[in-house]
C-alpha positions in Angstrom: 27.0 -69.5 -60.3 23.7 -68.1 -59.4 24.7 -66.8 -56.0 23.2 -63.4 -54.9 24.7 -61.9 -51.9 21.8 -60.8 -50.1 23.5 -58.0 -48.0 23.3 -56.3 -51.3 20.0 -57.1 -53.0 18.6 -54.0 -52.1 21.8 -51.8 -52.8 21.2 -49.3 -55.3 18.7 -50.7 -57.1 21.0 -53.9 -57.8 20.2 -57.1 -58.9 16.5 -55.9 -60.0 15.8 -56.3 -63.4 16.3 -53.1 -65.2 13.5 -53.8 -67.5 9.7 -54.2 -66.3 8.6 -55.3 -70.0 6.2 -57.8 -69.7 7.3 -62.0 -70.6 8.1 -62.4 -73.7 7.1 -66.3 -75.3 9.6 -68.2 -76.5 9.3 -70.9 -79.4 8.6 -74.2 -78.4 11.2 -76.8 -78.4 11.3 -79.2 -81.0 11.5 -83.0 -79.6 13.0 -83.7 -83.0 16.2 -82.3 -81.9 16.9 -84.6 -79.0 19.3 -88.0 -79.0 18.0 -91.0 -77.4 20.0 -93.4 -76.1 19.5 -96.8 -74.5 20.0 -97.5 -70.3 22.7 -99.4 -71.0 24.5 -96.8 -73.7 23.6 -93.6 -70.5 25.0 -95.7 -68.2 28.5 -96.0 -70.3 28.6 -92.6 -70.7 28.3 -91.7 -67.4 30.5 -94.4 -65.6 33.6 -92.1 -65.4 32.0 -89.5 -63.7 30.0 -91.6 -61.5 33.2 -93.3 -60.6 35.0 -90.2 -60.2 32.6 -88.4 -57.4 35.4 -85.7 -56.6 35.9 -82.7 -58.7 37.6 -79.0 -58.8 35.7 -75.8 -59.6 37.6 -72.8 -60.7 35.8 -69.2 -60.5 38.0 -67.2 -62.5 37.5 -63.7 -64.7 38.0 -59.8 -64.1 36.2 -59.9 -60.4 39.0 -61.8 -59.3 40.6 -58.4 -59.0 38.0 -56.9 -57.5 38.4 -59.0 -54.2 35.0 -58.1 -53.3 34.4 -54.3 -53.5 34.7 -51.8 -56.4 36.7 -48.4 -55.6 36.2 -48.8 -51.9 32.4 -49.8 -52.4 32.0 -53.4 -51.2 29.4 -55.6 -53.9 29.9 -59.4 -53.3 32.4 -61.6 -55.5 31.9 -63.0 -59.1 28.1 -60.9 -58.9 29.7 -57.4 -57.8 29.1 -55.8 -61.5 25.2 -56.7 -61.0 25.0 -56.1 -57.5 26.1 -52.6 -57.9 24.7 -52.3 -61.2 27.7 -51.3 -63.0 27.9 -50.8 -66.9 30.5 -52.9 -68.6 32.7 -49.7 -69.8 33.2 -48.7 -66.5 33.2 -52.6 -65.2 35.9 -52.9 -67.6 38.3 -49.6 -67.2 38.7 -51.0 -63.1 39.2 -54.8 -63.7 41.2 -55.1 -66.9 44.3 -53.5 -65.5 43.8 -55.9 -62.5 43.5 -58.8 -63.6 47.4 -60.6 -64.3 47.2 -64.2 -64.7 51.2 -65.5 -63.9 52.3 -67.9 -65.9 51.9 -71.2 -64.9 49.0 -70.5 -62.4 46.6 -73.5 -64.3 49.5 -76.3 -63.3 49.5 -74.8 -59.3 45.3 -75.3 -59.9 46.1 -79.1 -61.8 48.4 -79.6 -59.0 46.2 -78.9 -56.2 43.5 -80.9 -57.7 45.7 -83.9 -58.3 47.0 -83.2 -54.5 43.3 -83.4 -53.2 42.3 -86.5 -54.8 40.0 -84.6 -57.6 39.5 -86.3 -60.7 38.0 -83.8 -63.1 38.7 -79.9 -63.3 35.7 -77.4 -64.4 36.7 -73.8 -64.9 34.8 -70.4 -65.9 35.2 -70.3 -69.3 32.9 -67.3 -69.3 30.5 -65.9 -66.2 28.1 -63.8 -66.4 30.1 -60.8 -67.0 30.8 -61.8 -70.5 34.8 -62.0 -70.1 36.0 -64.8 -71.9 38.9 -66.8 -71.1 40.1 -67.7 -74.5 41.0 -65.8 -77.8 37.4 -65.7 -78.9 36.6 -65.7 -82.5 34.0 -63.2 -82.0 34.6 -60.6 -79.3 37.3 -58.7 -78.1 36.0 -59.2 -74.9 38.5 -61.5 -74.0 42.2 -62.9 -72.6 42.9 -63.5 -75.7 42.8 -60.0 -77.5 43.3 -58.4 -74.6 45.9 -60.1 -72.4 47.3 -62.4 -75.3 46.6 -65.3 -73.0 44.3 -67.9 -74.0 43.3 -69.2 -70.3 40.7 -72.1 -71.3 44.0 -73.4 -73.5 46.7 -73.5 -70.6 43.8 -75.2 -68.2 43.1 -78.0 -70.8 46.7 -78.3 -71.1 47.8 -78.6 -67.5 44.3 -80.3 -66.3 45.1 -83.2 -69.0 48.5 -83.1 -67.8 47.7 -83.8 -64.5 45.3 -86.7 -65.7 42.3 -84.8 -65.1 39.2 -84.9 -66.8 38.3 -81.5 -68.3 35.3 -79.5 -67.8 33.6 -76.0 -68.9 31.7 -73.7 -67.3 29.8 -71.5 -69.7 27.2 -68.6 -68.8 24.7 -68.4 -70.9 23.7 -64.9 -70.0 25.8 -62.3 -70.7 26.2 -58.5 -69.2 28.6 -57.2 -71.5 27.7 -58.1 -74.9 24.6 -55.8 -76.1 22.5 -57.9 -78.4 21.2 -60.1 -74.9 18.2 -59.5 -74.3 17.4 -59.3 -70.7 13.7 -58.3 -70.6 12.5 -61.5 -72.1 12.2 -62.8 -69.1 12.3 -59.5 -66.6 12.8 -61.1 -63.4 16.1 -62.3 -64.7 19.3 -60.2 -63.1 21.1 -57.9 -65.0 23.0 -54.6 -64.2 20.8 -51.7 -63.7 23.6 -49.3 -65.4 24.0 -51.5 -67.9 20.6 -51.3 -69.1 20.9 -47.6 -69.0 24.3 -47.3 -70.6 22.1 -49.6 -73.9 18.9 -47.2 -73.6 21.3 -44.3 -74.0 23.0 -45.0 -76.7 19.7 -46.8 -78.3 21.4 -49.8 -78.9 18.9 -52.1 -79.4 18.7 -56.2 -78.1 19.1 -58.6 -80.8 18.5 -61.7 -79.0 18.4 -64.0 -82.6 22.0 -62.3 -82.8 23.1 -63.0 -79.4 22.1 -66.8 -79.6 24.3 -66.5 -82.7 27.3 -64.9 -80.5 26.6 -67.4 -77.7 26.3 -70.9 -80.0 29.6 -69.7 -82.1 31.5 -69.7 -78.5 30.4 -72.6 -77.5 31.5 -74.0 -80.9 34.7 -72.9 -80.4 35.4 -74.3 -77.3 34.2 -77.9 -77.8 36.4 -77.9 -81.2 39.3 -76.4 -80.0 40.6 -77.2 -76.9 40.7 -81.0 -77.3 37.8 -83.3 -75.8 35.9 -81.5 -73.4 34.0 -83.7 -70.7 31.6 -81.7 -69.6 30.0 -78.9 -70.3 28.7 -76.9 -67.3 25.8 -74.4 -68.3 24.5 -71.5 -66.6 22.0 -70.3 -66.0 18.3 -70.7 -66.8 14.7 -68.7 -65.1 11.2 -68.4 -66.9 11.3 -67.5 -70.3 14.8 -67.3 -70.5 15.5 -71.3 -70.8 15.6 -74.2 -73.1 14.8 -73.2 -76.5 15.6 -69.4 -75.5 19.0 -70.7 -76.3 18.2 -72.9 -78.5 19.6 -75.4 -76.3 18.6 -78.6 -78.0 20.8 -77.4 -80.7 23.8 -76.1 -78.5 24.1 -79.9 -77.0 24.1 -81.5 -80.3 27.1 -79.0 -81.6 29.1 -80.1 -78.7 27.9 -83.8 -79.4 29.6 -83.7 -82.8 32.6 -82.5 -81.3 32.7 -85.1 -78.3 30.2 -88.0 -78.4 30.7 -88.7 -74.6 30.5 -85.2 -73.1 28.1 -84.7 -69.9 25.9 -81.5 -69.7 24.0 -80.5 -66.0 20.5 -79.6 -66.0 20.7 -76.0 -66.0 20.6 -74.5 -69.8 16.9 -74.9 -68.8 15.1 -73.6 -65.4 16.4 -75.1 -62.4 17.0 -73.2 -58.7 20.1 -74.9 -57.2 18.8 -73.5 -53.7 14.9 -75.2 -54.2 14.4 -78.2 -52.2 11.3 -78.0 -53.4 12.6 -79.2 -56.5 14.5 -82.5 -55.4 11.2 -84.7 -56.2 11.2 -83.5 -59.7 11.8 -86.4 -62.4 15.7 -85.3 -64.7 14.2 -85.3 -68.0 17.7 -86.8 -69.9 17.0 -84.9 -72.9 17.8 -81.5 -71.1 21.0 -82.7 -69.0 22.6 -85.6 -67.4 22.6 -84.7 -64.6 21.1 -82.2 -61.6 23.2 -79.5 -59.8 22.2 -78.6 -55.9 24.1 -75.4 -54.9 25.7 -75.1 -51.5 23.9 -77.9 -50.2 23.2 -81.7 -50.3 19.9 -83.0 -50.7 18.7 -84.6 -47.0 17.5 -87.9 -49.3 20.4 -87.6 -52.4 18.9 -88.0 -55.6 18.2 -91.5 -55.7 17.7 -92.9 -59.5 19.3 -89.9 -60.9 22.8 -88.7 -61.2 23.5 -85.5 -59.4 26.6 -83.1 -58.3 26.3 -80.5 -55.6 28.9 -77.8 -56.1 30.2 -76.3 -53.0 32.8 -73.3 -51.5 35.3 -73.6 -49.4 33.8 -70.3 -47.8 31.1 -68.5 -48.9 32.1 -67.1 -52.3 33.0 -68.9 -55.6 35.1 -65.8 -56.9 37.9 -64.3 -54.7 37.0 -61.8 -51.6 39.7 -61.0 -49.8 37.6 -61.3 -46.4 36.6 -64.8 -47.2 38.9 -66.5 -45.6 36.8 -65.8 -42.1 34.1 -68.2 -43.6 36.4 -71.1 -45.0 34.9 -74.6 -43.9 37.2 -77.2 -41.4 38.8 -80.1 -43.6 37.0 -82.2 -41.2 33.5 -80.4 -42.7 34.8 -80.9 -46.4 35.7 -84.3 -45.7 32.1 -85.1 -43.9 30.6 -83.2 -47.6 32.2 -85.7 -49.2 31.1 -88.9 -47.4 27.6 -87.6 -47.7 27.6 -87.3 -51.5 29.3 -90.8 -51.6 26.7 -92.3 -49.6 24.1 -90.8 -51.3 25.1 -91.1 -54.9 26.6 -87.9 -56.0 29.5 -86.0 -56.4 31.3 -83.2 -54.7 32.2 -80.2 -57.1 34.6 -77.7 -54.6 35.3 -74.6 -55.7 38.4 -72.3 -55.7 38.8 -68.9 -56.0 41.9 -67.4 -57.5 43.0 -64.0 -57.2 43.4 -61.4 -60.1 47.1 -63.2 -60.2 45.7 -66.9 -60.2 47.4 -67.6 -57.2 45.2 -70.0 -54.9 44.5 -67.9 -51.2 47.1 -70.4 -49.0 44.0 -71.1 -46.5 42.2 -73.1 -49.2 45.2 -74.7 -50.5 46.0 -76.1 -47.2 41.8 -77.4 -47.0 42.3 -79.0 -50.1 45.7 -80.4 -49.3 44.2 -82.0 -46.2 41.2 -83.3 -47.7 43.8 -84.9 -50.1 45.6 -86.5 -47.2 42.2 -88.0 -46.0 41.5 -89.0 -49.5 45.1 -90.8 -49.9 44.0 -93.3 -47.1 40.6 -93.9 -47.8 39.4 -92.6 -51.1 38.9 -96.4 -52.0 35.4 -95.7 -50.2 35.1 -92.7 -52.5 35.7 -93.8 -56.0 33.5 -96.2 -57.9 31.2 -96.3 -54.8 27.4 -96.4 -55.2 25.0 -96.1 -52.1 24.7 -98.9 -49.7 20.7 -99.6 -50.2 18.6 -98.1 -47.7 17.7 -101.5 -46.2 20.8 -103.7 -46.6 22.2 -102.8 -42.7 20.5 -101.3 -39.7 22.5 -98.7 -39.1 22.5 -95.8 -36.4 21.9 -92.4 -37.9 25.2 -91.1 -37.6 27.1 -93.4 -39.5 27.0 -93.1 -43.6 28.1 -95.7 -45.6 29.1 -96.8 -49.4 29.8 -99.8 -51.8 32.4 -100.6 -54.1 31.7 -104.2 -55.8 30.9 -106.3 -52.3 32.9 -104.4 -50.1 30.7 -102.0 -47.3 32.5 -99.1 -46.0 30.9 -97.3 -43.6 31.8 -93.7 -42.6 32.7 -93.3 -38.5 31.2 -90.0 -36.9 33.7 -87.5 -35.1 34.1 -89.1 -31.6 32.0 -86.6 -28.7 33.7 -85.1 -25.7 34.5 -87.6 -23.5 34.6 -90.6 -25.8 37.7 -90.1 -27.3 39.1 -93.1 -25.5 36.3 -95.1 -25.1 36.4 -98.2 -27.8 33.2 -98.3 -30.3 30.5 -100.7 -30.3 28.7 -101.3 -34.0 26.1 -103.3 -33.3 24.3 -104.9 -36.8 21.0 -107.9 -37.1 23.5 -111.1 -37.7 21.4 -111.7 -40.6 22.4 -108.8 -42.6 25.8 -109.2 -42.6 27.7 -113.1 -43.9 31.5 -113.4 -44.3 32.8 -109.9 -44.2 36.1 -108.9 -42.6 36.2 -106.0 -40.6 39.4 -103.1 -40.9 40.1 -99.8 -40.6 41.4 -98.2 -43.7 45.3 -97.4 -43.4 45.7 -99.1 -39.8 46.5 -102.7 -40.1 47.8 -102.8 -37.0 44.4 -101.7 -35.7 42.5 -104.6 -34.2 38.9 -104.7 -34.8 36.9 -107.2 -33.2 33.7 -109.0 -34.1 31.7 -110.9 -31.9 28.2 -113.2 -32.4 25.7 -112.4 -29.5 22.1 -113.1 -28.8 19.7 -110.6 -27.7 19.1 -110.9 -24.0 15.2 -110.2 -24.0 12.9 -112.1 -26.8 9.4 -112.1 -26.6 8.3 -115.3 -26.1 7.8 -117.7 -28.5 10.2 -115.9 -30.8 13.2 -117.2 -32.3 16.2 -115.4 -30.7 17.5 -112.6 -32.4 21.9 -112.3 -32.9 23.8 -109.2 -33.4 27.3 -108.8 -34.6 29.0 -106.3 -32.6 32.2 -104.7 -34.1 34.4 -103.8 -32.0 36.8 -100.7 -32.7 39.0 -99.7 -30.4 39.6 -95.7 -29.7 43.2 -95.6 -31.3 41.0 -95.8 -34.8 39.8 -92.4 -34.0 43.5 -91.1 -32.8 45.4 -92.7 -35.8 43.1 -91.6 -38.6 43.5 -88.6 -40.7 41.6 -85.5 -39.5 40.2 -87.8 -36.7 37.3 -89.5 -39.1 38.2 -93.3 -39.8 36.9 -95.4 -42.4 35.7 -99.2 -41.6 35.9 -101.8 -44.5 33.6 -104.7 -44.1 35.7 -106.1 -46.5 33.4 -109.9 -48.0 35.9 -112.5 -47.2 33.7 -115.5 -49.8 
């Protein structure tokens, strides 16, 4: 992810670009390269995911064992080798011997997902560090050659296994292998000492060779390791986007290999953190759909498909002190709702230790959320936003729609309310043969009741309300206190 802790911007030089060459141009892209497909063949494609709306991110590689600081000196999580400007030779002597994947930690991540109601898994198959999770073909950089572990393989195994849809993160920038070429776009991150370390030994960038490197991985992972669903790319700024990679190109090699896979938006220039950007038109050709980090747009994305990948805490790769920052269930659960209503999914990260063992606080928040989702996720999957005008609603209450059912998300009770019953007051001419319940209490007796406004200007037809009646035990029965109500159509 392109997450810089800003306590450490300003460390040592960190996270400034070690080169101050000017921009280098890249080649335009060539519109010849992209696949055009009808509304109706996009919007096959894309129905699982769309339906699915709950998924598992997995920050994994050598930081993991880093837990946040290097040889006593603290530098973030998955960006410490950047934020302190490390080389990768010394990067590399501290975190190899660290980082011990147990057997069988992928099924405890499957399992967790499965647990919490996830239906599709994405993992680091490389981050910007350039450690890759597999036996790559082309690099000894990797679990494979170096561990005798092919990671990526035992996640497709045990994410299929749990009936998961499969998913790959893949960095397109790299600070380890020494043909990428940083200073074509200078503003771009990369390790201070590595740039040194390259200058030193006058190894010069190579960046035709490096999209080489980078295009061959990718090959390998969409040919190997069965059907892979998506394919989450990161990341793009200035010159260093789109054809930089060649990216038109990259897409269509995983295309051969899966027809139906889904790519985000970010293999060309997009800032997760921009609001500024949430007007801006998703041009198809460059990615299916957008990616806000750490946040959800106020308005969704309305018209366009769209995923905002979240933490638990603050960090997606393991800190050992980020457990003081880990979000409620309650929080989680309300992230969810909001990106139901709104027409996008929920990406939540984990972040394994060196070990891949899952820190127990964020088992027992996904476990939870899991227990929410067990009741009502039928408000979750396959829901599309209720439209902004159907129902009058207040403010506080969300809401979603599967086929003709309305489900509408009840707010936290306030202080003082928590035995008071709940009146839902909705324009009579909105609503027509509907059946009011509360997910996973049948014995829970919700009421509904025609009324006419009592003042009417005159010479006005009188106005009627439904008011919905729903008694306090909703709120004390539900799971983590935040009840669902189905306005089930009863036609």
């Amino acid at each position: 992810m392109r997450v810089l802790d800003m306590m450490w911007i300003l460390a040592a030089g960190a996270c400034l670009c070690a080169a101050q060459e000017p921009a280098r141009e890249m080649p335009a892209e060539s519109p010849a390269a992209k696949v055009v497909e009808s509304k109706e063949e996009r919007d096959a494609r894309m129905k699982w995911w769309r339906d699915a709306k709950f998924g598992m991110f997995i920050h994994y590689g050598l930081y993991s064992g880093l837990a946040g600081e290097f040889k006593g000196v603290p530098g973030g999580g998955e960006w410490i080798q950047c934020n302190l400007g490390l080389d990768t030779d010394t990067y590399a002597a501290e975190t190899l011997p660290l980082f011990q994947p147990a057997p069988g930690c992928t099924d405890a991540w499957a399992a967790l997902a499965r647990e919490a109601g996830c239906r599709y898994m994405v993992l680091t198959s490389k981050h910007h560090e350039g450690f890759a999770l597999f036996d790559a073909v082309n690099s000894d950089y990797c679990s494979g050659k170096l561990l005798e572990r092919d990671i990526v393989k035992e996640f497709t195994d045990s994410a299929r296994a749990a009936g998961m849809r499969v998913g790959l993160y893949h960095s397109v920038i790299d600070w380890h292998q020494k043909d990428y070429d940083n200073t074509i776009c200078p503003d771009m991150c990369y390790p201070v000492g590595q740039a040194a370390m390259l200058k030193e030994k006058q190894i010069p960038r190579n960046h035709a060779a490096y999209q080489e490197y980078l295009h061959t991985q990718v090959r390998q992972l969409v040919r190997n390791y069965g059907p892979i669903d998506i394919m989450w790319w990161d990341y793009s700024q200035g010159n260093l986007s789109g054809e930089a990679w060649k990216a038109q190109e990259l897409m269509a090699t995983c295309r051969e290999a899966n027809p139906g896979v889904i790519f985000n938006n970010r293999l060309y220039a997009f800032s997760g953190f921009d609001p500024s950007q949430d007007t801006q038109a998703l041009d198809f050709s460059r990615g299916d759909f957008s990616t806000p980090e750490k946040r959800i747009p106020r308005e969704g994305y309305p018209g366009r498909d769209w995923e905002a990948c979240m933490t638990v805490g603050n960090r997606w790769g393991y800190h050992r002190d980020d457990h003081m920052f880990y979000k409620s269930p309650e929080r989680i659960i309300c992230q969810l709702q909001e990106c139901a209503a709104k027409g996008g999914n929920l990406l939540l990260n984990i972040g394994p230790r060196a070990d891949g063992s899952i820190p127990e606080g964020m088992v027992d928040v996904f476990r939870r959320v899991g227990a929410w989702m067990r009741v009502n996720g039928e408000a979750v999957y396959n829901s599309r936003p209720l439209q902004p005008d159907a129902l009058d609603l207040p403010e506080e209450i969300l809401a979603s729609v599967v086929w003709d059912d309305i489900y509408l998300f009840l707010p936290k009770r306030e202080p003082g309310e928590e035995e008071l019953d709940y009146v839902l007051s909705i324009p009579a001419n909105q609503v027509n043969a509907v059946y009011p319940s509360i997910l996973g209490q049948p014995d829970c007796e919700v009421t509904m009741e025609r009324v006419k406004e009592e003042e009417t200007p005159a010479n006005d037809e009188p106005l009627f309300y439904l008011d919905i009646t729903i008694p306090a035990e909703a709120w004390h029965n539900a799971v983590e206190g935040l009840p669902v109500l189905k306005l089930g159509y009863d036609g």
